[in-house]
C-alpha positions as CSV (number, residue, x, y, z in Angstrom):
1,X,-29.6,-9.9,-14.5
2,X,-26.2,-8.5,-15.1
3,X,-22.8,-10.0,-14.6
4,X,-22.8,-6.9,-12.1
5,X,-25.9,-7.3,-10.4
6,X,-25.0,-11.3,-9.8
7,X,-21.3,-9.8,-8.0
8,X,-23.5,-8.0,-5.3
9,X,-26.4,-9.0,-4.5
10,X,-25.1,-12.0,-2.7
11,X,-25.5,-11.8,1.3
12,X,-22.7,-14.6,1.4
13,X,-20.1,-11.4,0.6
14,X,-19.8,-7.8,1.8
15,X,-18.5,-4.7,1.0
16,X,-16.3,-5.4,-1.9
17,X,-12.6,-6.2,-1.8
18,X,-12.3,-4.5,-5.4
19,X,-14.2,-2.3,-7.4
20,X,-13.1,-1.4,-11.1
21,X,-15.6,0.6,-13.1
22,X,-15.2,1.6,-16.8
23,X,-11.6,0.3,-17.1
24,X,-9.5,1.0,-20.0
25,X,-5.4,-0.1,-20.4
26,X,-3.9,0.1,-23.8
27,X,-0.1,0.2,-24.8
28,X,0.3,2.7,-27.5
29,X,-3.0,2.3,-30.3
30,X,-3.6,-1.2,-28.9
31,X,-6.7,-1.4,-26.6
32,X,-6.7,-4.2,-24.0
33,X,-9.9,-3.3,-22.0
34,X,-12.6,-1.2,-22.8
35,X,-15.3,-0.2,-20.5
36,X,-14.3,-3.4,-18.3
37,X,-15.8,-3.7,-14.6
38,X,-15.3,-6.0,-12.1
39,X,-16.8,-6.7,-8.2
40,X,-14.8,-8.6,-6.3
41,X,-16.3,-9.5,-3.2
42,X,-14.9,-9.7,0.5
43,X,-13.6,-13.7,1.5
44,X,-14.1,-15.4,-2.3
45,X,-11.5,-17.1,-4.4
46,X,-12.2,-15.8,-7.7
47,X,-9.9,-17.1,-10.7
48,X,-9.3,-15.0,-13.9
49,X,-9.4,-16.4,-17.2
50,X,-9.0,-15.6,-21.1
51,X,-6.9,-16.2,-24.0
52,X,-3.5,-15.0,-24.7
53,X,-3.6,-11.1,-25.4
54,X,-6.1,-10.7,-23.3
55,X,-4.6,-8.7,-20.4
56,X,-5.4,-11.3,-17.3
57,X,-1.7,-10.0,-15.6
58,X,-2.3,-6.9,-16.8
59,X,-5.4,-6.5,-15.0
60,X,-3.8,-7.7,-11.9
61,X,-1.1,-5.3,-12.3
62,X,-3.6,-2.3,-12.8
63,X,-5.7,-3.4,-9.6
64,X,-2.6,-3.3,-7.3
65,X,-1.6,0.2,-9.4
66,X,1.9,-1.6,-11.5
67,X,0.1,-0.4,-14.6
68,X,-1.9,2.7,-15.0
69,X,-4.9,2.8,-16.6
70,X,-6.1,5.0,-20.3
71,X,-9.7,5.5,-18.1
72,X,-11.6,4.1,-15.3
73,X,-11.7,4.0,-11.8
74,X,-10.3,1.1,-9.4
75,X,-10.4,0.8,-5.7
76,X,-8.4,-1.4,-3.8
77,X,-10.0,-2.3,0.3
78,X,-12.1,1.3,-0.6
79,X,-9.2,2.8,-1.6
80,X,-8.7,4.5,-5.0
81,X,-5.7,3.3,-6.2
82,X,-2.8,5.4,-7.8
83,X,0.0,4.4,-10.0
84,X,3.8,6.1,-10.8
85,X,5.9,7.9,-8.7
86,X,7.2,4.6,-7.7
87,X,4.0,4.0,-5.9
88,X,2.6,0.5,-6.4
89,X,-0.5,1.8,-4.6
90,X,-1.6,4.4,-1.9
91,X,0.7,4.7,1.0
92,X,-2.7,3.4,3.6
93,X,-3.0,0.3,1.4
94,X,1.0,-1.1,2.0
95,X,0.6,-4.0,3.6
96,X,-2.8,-5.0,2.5
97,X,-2.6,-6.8,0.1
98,X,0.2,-9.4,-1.2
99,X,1.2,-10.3,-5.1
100,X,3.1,-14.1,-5.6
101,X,4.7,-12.8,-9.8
102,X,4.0,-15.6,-12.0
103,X,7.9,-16.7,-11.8
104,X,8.3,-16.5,-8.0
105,X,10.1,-13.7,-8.6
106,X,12.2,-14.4,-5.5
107,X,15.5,-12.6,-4.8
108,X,18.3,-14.6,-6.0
109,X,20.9,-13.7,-4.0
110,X,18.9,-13.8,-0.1
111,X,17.7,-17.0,1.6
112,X,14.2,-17.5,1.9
113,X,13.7,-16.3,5.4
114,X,15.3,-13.0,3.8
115,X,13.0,-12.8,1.1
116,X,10.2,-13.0,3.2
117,X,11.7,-10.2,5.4
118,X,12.1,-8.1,2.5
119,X,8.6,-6.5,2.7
120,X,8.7,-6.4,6.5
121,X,11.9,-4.1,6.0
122,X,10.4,-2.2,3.6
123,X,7.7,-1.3,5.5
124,X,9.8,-0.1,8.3
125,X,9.4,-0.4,12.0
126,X,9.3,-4.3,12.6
127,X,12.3,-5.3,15.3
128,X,14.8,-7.4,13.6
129,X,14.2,-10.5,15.9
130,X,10.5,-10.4,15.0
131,X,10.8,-9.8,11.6
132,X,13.3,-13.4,12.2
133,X,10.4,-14.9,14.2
134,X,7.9,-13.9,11.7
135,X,9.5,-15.2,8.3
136,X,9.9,-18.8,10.9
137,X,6.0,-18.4,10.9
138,X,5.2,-17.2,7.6
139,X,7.2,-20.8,6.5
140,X,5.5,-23.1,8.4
141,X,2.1,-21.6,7.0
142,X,3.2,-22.8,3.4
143,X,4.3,-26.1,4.7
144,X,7.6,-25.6,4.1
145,X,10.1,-27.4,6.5
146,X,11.9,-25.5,8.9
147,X,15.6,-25.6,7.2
148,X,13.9,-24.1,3.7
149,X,14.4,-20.5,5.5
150,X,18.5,-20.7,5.3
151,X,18.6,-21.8,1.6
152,X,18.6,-19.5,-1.4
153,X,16.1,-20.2,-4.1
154,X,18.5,-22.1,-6.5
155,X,18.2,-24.5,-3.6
156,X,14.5,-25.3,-3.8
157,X,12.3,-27.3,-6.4
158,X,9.7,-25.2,-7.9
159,X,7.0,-26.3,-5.7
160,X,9.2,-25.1,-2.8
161,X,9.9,-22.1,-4.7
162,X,6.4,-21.2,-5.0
163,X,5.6,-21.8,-1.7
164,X,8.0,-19.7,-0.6
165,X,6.7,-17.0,-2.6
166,X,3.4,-17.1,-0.9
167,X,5.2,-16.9,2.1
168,X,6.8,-14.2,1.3
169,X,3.3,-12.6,-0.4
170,X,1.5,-13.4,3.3
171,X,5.0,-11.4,4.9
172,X,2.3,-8.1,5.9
173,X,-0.6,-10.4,7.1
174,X,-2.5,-8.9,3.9
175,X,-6.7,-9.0,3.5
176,X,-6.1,-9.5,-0.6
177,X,-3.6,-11.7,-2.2
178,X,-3.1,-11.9,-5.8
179,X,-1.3,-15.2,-7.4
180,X,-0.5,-15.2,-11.4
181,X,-0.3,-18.4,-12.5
182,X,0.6,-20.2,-8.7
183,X,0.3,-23.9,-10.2
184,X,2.4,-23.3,-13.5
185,X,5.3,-25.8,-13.7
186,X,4.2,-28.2,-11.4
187,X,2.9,-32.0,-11.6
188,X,-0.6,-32.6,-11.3
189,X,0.0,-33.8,-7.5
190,X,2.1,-30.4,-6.6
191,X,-0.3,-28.6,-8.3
192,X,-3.7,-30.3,-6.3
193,X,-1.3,-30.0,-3.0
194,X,-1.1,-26.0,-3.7
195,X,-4.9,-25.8,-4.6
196,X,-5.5,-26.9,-1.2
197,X,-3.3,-24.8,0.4
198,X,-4.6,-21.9,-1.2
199,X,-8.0,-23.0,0.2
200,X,-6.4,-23.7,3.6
201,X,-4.9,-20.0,3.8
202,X,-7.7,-18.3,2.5
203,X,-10.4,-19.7,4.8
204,X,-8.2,-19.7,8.1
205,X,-7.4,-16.4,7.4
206,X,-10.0,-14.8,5.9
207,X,-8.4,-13.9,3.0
208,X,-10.2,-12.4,-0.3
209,X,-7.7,-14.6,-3.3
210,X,-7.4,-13.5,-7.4
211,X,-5.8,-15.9,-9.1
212,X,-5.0,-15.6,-12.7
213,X,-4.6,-19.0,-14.0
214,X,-4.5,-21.3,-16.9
215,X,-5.0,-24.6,-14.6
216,X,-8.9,-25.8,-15.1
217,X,-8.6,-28.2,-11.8
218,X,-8.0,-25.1,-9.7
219,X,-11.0,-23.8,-11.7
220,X,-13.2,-26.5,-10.5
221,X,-11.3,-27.2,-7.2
222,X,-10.9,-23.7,-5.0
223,X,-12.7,-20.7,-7.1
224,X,-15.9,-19.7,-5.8
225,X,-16.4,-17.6,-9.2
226,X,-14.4,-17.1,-12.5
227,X,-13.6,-14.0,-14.5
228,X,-13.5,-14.5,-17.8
229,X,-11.7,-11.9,-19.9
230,X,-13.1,-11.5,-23.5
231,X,-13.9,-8.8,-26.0
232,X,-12.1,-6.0,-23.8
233,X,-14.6,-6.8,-21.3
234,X,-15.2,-9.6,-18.4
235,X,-18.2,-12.2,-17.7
236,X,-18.2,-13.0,-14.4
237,X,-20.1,-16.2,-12.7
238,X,-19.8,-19.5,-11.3
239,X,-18.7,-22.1,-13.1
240,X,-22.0,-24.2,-13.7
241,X,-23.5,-20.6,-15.4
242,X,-20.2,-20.2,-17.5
243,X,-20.6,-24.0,-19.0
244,X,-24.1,-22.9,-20.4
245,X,-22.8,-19.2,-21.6
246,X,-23.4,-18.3,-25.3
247,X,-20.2,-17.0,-26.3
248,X,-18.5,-19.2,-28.6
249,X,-14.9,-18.7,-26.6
250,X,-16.2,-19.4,-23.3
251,X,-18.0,-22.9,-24.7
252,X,-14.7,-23.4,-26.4
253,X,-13.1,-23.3,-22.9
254,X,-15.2,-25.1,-20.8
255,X,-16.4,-28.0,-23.1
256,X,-13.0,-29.0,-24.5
257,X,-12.3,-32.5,-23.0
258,X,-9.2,-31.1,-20.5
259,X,-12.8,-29.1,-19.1
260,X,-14.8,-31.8,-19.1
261,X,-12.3,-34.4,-17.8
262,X,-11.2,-31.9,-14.3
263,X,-14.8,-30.4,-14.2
264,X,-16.2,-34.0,-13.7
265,X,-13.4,-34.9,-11.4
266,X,-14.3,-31.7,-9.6
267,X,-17.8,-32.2,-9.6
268,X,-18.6,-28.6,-10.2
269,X,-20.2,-28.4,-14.0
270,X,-23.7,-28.8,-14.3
C-alpha cells in the first residue's frame, strides 16, 4: 500500500486539511521537490522531517502560498491556493489558518497584546475593544500570565516569546496552524511544557497542527504521523512504520541513540 493510500483510508480522519499533488519548487536550476504529494488529514498533528536542503520550511511556505511552486497543485481547507500579488493565499482562506515563523517573528516595536491584534486589524471589521478582549483571551490560552500583554518582546524569555507567537498565530480562531521549529532554543523542560501545550490546543480546539521540527521528543510525544522529506519526495507514516523503513536516511534518523533514547522515553517505537 502506498504512503498515499495509508493518508486516507483511515476513518479516524476526514476530508483532508491539505492536499498537494505532483509538487515541484526549485530556485533557479536547483530542484527541491519533484513530483512530491502529501495528505494531510482533518484533526492530526503531523510533524515534518528531513535533512538540511531539503525544503521542510519551504514546503510550509508553499502550502500557505509564501512560495510559488515550478508544478503541482495544493489546496489549502479545499481551497486551491495562489501565491504573488501580495496574496499569502486566497482571500476565503484569511483567517484559516495560522503560521508561528521559526524565530517568533514578533513585531519589535508593539507589545504582545498588539502583536496579537495585528492580524485581527488586518482582517478588518473587529471593534477595537474586542480585538483588546480577544488578545486578553488568546494569552491566557498559551499560559502566559496576564501582565505578558503590555511588554514588548525584548521583555520576554524565549519560551514566553514563543508562546506569544502562538498566541498571536491562534489571533483568527484558525482550523490549520503551521509551527517551524516551535521548540528550538528551549531547555528540555520548556520544550516538553510546549509539546503539551500544542497537544492541549489542538485537541480542545480541534485544530489540524504541521510542525516542521528537528526535536525527536515532540516526534514521539504529540505527532500522530511524520513526514519525512527525502529524495525530492516525502514518506509519510507513523512512527513505529518509519523505525522499520528501508531507506538508509530514515534508519539513520530514527536509530541514532538521541532516537532511541526519546523514542523509548516516549514509548512510541516498536
Amino acid at each position: 500500500m502506498s504512503a498515499t493510500e495509508t493518508q486516507e483510508n483511515s476513518p479516524r480522519f476526514e476530508q483532508p486539511a491539505i492536499k498537494v499533488r505532483g509538487l515541484r519548487t526549485q530556485f533557479g536550476v536547483q530542484v527541491i521537490h519533484d513530483g512530491l504529494d502529501l495528505t494531510v488529514r482533518r484533526g492530526e498533528v503531523i510533524g515534518v522531517v528531513g535533512g538540511s536542503g531539503t525544503g521542510k520550511s519551504v514546503l510550509m511556505r508553499t502550502i500557505i502560498g509564501l512560495q510559488k511552486p515550478a508544478g503541482g497543485e495544493v489546496e489549502l481547507l479545499g481551497e486551491p491556493i495562489t501565491a504573488g500579488g501580495g496574496e499569502p493565499a486566497t482571500r476565503r482562506l484569511r483567517g484559516r489558518f495560522g503560521m508561528m515563523f521559526q524565530d517568533g517573528a514578533l513585531f519589535s516595536s508593539q507589545t504582545v497584546a498588539q502583536n496579537i491584534q495585528a492580524p485581527m486589524r488586518e482582517r478588518g471589521g473587529i471593534p477595537d475593544d474586542l480585538m483588546v478582549e480577544l488578545a486578553r483571551l488568546k494569552i491566557q490560552m498559551v499560559g502566559l500570565p496576564p501582565e505578558a500583554g503590555a511588554k514588548y518582546p525584548s521583555e520576554l524569555s524565549g519560551g514566553m516569546r514563543k508562546r506569544a507567537s502562538l498566541a498571536r498565530a491562534l489571533a483568527l480562531d484558525p482550523q490549520v496552524v503551521f509551527l517551524d521549529e516551535p521548540t528550538a532554543g528551549l531547555d528540555p523542560i520548556g520544550a516538553a511544557a510546549f509539546d503539551d501545550l500544542i497537544r492541549d490546543l489542538q485537541a480542545s480546539l480541534k485544530l489540524t497542527v504541521v510542525m516542521v521540527t528537528h526535536d525527536l521528543d515532540s516526534l514521539a510525544a504529540i505527532c500522530d504521523r511524520i513526514a519525512v522529506l527525502i529524495d525530492k519526495k516525502i514518506i509519510v507514516d507513523t512512527l513505529a512504520a518509519l523505525t522499520r523503513h528501508p531507506h538508509p536516511w530514515i534508519q539513520d534518523y530514527f536509530h541514532g541513540p538521541r532516537a532511541r533514547a526519546a523514542f523509548a522515553a516516549g514509548g512510541s517505537e516498536g
